[in-house]
Each structure stands twice: as structure tokens, then as C-alpha cells.
N, C-alpha and C positions, 0 to 999 in steps of 0.2 A: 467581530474578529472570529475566526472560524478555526477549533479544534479539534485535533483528531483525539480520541480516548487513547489506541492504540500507541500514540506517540508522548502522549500524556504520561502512560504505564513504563514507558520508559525512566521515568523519571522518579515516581511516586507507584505504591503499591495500593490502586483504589479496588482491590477487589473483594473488596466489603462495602461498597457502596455500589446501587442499582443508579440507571444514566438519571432515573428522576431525584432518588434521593443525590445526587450529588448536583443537579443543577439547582435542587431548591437551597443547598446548602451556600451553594455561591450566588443566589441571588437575594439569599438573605444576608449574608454577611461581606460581600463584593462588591458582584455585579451583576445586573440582569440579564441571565439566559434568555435569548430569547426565541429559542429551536430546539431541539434537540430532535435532529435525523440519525435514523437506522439504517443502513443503508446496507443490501442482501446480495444487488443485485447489482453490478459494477455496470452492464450493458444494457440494463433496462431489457432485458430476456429478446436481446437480439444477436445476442449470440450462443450458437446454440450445437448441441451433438448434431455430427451426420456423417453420413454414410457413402465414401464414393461408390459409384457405380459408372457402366460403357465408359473407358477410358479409352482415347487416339490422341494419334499424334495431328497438330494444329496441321491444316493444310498448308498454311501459309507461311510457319515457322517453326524451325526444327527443337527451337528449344522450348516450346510452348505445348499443355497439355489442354484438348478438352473432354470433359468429362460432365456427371451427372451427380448431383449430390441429394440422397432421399433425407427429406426431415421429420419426416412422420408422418401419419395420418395421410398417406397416397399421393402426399407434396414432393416433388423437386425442383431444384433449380439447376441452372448447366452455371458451369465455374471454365475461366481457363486460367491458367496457372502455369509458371517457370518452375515449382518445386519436382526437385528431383524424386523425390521419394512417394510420388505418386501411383497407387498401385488399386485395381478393383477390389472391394468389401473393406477399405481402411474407415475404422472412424475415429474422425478431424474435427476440429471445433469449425463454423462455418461462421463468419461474421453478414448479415444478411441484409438487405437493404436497410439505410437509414442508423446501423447499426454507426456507434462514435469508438472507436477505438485507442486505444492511449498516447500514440502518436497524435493524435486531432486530427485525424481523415477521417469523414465522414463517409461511409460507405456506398455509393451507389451504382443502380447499371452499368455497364460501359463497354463499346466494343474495343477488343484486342484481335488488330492485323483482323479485322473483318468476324469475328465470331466474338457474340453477345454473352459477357459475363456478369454473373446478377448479383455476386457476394464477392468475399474474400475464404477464403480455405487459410486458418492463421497456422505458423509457427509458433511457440513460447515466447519467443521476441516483440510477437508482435501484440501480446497480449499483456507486457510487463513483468512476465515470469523468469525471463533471461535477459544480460547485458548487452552479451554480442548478438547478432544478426543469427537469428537460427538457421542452419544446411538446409533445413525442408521441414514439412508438417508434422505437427503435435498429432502423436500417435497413441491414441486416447487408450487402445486394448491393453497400453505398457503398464496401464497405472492401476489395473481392475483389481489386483490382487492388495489394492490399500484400501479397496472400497466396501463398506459394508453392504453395499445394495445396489444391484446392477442400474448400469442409465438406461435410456431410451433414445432414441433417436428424437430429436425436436426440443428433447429435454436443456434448461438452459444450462449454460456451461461451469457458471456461479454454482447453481444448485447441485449436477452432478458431481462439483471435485470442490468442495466448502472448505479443501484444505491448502488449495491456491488461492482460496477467494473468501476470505473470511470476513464476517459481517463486520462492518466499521461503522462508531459511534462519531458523529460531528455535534459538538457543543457551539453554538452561534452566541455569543456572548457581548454583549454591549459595551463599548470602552468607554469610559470615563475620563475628562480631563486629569484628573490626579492618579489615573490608573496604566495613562497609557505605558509607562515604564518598564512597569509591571506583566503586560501583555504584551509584548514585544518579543517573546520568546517561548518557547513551550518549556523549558527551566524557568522564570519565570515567573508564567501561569500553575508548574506546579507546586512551585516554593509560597504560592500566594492559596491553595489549595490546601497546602500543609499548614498553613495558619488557620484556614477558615475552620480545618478539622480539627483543632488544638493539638493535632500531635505529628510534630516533627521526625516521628518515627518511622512513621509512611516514607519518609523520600527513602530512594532507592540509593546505591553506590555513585551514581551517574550524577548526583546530586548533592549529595553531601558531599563529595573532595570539596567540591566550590565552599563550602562552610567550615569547614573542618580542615586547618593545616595538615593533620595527623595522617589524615586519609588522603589528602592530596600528595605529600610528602611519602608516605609508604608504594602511592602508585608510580610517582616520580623513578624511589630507589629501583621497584620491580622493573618497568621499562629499561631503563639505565645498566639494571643489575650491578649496581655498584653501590658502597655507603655513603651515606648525606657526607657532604663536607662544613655542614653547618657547626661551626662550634657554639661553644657557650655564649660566644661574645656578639653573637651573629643572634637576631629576635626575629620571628616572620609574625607579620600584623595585617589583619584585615579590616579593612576602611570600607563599612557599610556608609556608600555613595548615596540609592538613591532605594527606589522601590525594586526593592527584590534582584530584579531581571538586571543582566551585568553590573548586580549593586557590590558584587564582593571582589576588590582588586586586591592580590597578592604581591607583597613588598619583602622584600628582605634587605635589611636595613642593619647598618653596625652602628 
């Protein structure tokens, strides 16, 4: 079973534990970790800064751009492209042959209306930085003023902007027959974390309501914005079901 750290932190505060110290902790007291990936580089450095350059208009269709994209070290590739916002010296992330982007298109050659396009020129959309369908190209010059160190052309796009693309922990973790319960959830896996660490203090807000009436009831009121109408007569009970993971049902019972 495969977990993200990041989504883990939601939950539980591990930021006292290194990714080793915490998978030896839960393969000695759990379950056997059996991986733990780092992972830096979401496209595997195939997607990358570049530089348009000679933009025209498609001979063949008015709504179509082709253009020249430089990636470095004396390389280009020609792109055509619908995006409006296409203009000479922009730099755009280019996603470049072979390249897998988060949709599951696999990137390759292909002609458009007769002229040979070898990458993708992305949007934010298309990279999983925005929801909707981006207007036109990520316009990489907007963001220079967040960055401590100019990019390069060729440079990958993970590396130059680490603050869209932050390095992500995977825990590959072995499930157990009496565990699977338990892992079935990243609540959970971290409630089963918070054990193995003996301190229930790590779980985060996100995770104790489910434990604690008090905190669940106080979120309840804030939403609501109104007072509990529980009286005295009224008891709320939680019936730890199984392991951990959906083990706490909330009853309110007279």
C-alpha cells in the first residue's frame, strides 16, 4: 500500500522524524516498509524551461501557431500550438518528447494540419497547478521575483520553481491480514503511526475530532454557528469498531 508523507502530515505532525527513522519505526512495530521513494522530479526532467523563438502564423490554420522553442545548449524544437498568448522571447515550460504528463498523455511527435510538432508548450492546467483549463502558457518571467536563483533554459521545470513541485515522500508499506483496516485510509495509517510513536499528541486537528467528542462538537458548533442543543439527557458515545481506520462511529443516543 502506497503512502504519500505529505498527505500523512495532514493528519499527524511527523516533523521529528527523518523518512528512515519513521519507516524503521513502523516496520518494527506494524508493518514492513518496504520502499521508501523520494521523489524531486514529477516528469523525470522531461519537462523543462524554454524559450520561444521565429513565431507565424500556421499556413494552414488561422487559429494555430508555429514557432521554435530553444532548450539549451544550441537545441531546439519547433512546437505548434492554439495558445493565445504566444509571443517571441516567452519562457514556457515545454513538455518534450516521451515526456507523461498528469492527464496520462504521453507526449510524442505529431503533425498538426501538416507542420511537425515535437513537445507540448503547457499551461498550469496542464501541469496540475490549476483546475480549470488554463487561457494560454505559463509564463515563467511572472514568477522570477519568488525565485532565489535565476533558471536556465533546459533547466527542469521541478528544479527551477520547487515551490510548485515540492519533493514527495512514498512509504510502500506491506499490508497484513489483521492490518488491512487499518490501512485503508491515510486517517488510519496515521492513527496506527500515532501508536507506534506512543504519542497521541502528534495527530493533528484533522484527526482527533474523530477521537474526541469535544473537538468534534466544538467544529460542529463553529460551522453551524449556533449552540449544541445537546442536553444533559442527551450522552454522545464512541464505539471503537475495529482497527483504527473508520473504527470511531459517533452516536448520540437518549
Amino acid at each position: 500500500m502506497l503512502f504519500l508523507r505529505s498527505w500523512l502530515e495532514e493528519y499527524i505532525d511527523l516533523s521529528g522524524y527523518s523518512n528512515k527513522e519513521l519507516g524503521d519505526i513502523i516496520t518494527i512495530k506494524s508493518s514492513e516498509v518496504e520502499e521508501i521513494r523520494v521523489i524531486s522530479d514529477y516528469f523525470d526532467g522531461k519537462v523543462v524551461v524554454g524559450q520561444i523563438k521565429n513565431v507565424r502564423k500556421h499556413s494552414d490554420a488561422d487559429s494555430l501557431y508555429v514557432f521554435d522553442v530553444i532548450i539549451g545548449d544550441g537545441q531546439s524544437v519547433q512546437i505548434v500550438s492554439a495558445a493565445t498568448n504566444v509571443e517571441d522571447d516567452l519562457l514556457v515550460p515545454i513538455a518534450l518528447e516521451n515526456a507523461k504528463i498528469p492527464s496520462g498523455l504521453t507526449i510524442a511527435p505529431r503533425k498538426m494540419r501538416g507542420e511537425l510538432s515535437q513537445g507540448m508548450c503547457c499551461g498550469k492546467s496542464e501541469l496540475m497547478l490549476e483546475t480549470e483549463m488554463s487561457s494560454g502558457l505559463w509564463e515563467l518571467a511572472k514568477e522570477f521575483g519568488n525565485l532565489e536563483k535565476p533558471v536556465k533554459l533546459g533547466q527542469s521545470i521541478c528544479e527551477a520553481f520547487p515551490e510548485y513541485f515540492p519533493e514527495e515522500t512514498i512509504f510502500d508499506i506491506k499490508v497484513l491480514p489483521n492490518k488491512i483496516g487499518v490501512f485503508g485510509s491515510y486517517l488510519g495509517m496515521a492513527l496506527e503511526i500515532a501508536f507506534c510513536l506512543e504519542n497521541r499528541g502528534l495527530l493533528k486537528r484533522k484527526a482527533s475530532r474523530i477521537l474526541d467528542p469535544e473537538i468534534f462538537l466544538d467544529d460542529v458548533r463553529n460551522q453551524l454557528n449556533f449552540k449544541s442543543t445537546i442536553t444533559d439527557k442527551d450522552k454522545v458515545r464512541f464505539e471503537d469498531q475495529t482497527n483504527y481506520t473508520k473504527s470511531f462511529s459517533l452516536f448520540k443516543v437518549k
